[in-house]
N, C-alpha and C positions, 0 to 999 in steps of 0.2 A: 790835408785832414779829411776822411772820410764822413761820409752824413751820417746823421745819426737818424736811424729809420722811426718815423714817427707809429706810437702806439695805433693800434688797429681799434675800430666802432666796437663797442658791442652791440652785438645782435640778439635782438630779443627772440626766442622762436615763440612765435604765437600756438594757439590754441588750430586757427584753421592751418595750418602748416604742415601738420602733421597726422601721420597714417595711422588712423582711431584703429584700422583691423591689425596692425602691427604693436601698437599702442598698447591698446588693452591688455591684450594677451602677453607681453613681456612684463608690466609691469603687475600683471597677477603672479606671472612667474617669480620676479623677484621676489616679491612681498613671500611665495611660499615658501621659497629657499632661507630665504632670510631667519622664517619659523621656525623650521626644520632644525635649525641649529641653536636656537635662542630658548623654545619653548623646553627643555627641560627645568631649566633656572624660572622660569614664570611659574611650574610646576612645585617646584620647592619653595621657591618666594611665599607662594599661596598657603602651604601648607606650614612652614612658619610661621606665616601672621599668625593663621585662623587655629592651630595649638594655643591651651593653657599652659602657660611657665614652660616648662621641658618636658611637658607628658610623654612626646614621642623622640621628639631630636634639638640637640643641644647645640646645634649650628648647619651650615649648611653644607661641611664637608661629610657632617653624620649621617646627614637626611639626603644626601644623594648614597653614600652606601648601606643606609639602611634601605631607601627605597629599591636600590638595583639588585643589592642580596637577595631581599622579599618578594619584592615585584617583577623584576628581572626589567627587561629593557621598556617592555610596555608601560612600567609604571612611571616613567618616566614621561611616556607621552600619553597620559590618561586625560582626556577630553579633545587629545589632539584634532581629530577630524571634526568635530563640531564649532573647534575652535578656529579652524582652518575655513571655514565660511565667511570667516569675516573679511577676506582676503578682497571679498566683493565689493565690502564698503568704500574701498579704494577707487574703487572706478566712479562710483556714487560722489566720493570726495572730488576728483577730480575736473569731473563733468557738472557737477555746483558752480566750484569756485568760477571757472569759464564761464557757466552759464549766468550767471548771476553779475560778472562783469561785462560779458556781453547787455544785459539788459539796461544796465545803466548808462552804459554807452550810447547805446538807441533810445531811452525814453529823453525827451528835452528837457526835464527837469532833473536828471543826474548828469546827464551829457557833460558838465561845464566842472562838475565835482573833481576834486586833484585824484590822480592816476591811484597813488598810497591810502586817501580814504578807499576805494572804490577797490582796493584789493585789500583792505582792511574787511569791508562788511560782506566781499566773495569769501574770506577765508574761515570768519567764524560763521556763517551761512553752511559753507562746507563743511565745518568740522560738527556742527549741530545735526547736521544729515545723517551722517558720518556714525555720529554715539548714538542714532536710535535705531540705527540697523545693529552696530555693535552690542551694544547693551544685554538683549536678551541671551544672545550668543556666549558672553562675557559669565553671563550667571548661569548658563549652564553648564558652561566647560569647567567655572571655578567649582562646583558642587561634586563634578566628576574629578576634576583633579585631587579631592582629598577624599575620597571615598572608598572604604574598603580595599583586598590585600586582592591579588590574584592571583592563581593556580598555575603551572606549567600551560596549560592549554588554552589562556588568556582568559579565563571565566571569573565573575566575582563573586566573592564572599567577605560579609563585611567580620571582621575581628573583632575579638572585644576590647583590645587597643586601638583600633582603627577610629578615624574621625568620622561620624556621623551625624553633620548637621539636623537633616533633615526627618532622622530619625527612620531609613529606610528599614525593613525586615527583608532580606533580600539571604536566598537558600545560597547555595555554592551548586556551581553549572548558571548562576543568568547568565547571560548573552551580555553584550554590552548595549544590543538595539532595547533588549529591554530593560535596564537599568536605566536610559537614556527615558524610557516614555514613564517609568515610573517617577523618575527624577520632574519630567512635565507635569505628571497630574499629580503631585504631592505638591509642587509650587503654586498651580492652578487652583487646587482642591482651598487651601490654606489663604493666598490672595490675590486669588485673580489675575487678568492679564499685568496688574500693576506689580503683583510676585515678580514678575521677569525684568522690571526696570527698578529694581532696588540699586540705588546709588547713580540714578539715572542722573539727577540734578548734580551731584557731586562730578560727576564725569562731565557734564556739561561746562559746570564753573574751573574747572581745569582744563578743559581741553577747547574750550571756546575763544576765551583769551589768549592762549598760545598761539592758535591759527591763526588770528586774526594777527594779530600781532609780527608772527612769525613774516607773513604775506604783504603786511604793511612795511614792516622793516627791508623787508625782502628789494620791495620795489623803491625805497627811499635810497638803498644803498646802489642800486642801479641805474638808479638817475643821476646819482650823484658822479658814478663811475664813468656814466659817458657824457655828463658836463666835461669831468677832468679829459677825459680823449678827446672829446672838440678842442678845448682852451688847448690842448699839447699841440693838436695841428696846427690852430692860427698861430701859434710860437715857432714851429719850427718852420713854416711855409713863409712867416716873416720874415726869418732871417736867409 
């Protein structure tokens, strides 16, 4: 009868393990790729919510050909690059969580804490970092994402059907740079720097618990994985 090969450790890869200048840089790459393909449906999502009843479109098969007929392909990624900033917070998120378990590892008074709390309070630590870089970023792209139709030559002009939260007077020929600064000082103008963290706390109470959570679970079912691959070895090297 042949052996039966006993399962393999899992290996954690740590945080110092690995090449931060290789790091970084791929997984900003991901994170952009990933947009690139996702962000028209975040596009239309928005613009569904923030519609009265069916003022403009009665589903999301209508609101992506109305918007492509109308808008042509730009309209689809209207706030994209602004939105595409946030790609940053990533590295912010990631360099928390580690840092902040690093810390507790070293101070003597966490030091002794279980591995799952202490990736518990890196992960909503990280994700709170995370939505206040996000945030402003977040209210500005969703403003441009429903705003105004645009011309063959990417330029805006808002329609009389068009969604205009903010109540912009904007000619046909702006720019987008300048749609972009008027979009700032009409949030600014109105409320302040706190204008740009509207739903600041709602993004926190959902996405703080998830990290935290996510990170916590993460490391409980890890541990639990390489209990089960120790206990498999002393079973099979026993017999």
């Amino acid at each position: 009868m042949s052996a039966i090969e006993a399962p393999p450790f899992i290996k954690t890869i740590e945080w110092d393990m690995m090449d931060k200048t290789k790091f970084f840089p791929l997984s900003m790459l991901s994170s952009f790729s990933i947009r690139c393909c996702l962000y028209p449906l975040t596009v239309i999502k928005t613009r569904l919510q923030i519609q009265r009843r069916n003022h403009m479109y009665t589903g999301m098969i209508d609101a992506y050909q109305k918007i492509y007929r109308m808008e042509g392909l730009a309209g689809l990624y209207r706030g994209f690059w602004i939105s595409s900033i946030q790609i940053v917070s990533g590295v912010f998120y990631v360099s928390t969580y580690e840092g902040v378990r690093h810390i507790l590892n070293q101070d003597p008074l966490t030091a002794g804490l279980d591995s799952r709390i202490k990736a518990l309070i890196g992960g909503g630590a990280a994700s709170t970092v995370a939505q206040t870089i996000v945030v402003p970023f977040d209210v500005l792209s969703q403003h441009l994402m429903v705003l105004g139709f645009t011309n063959k030559r990417g330029k805006f002009a808002v329609d009389k059907m068009a969604m205009n939260p903010l109540g912009l007077n904007l000619t046909l020929g702006s720019s987008r740079a300048f749609v972009t600064s008027e979009i700032i000082k009409s949030i600014y103008q109105k409320d302040g720097i706190k204008g740009f963290y509207r739903g600041y706390m709602a993004s926190l109470c959902a996405y703080v618990p998830n990290s935290a959570l996510w990170w916590g679970l993460y490391t409980f079912y890890q541990g639990n994985f390489r209990l089960y691959s120790i206990q498999s070895k002393k079973i099979f090297f026993s017999h």
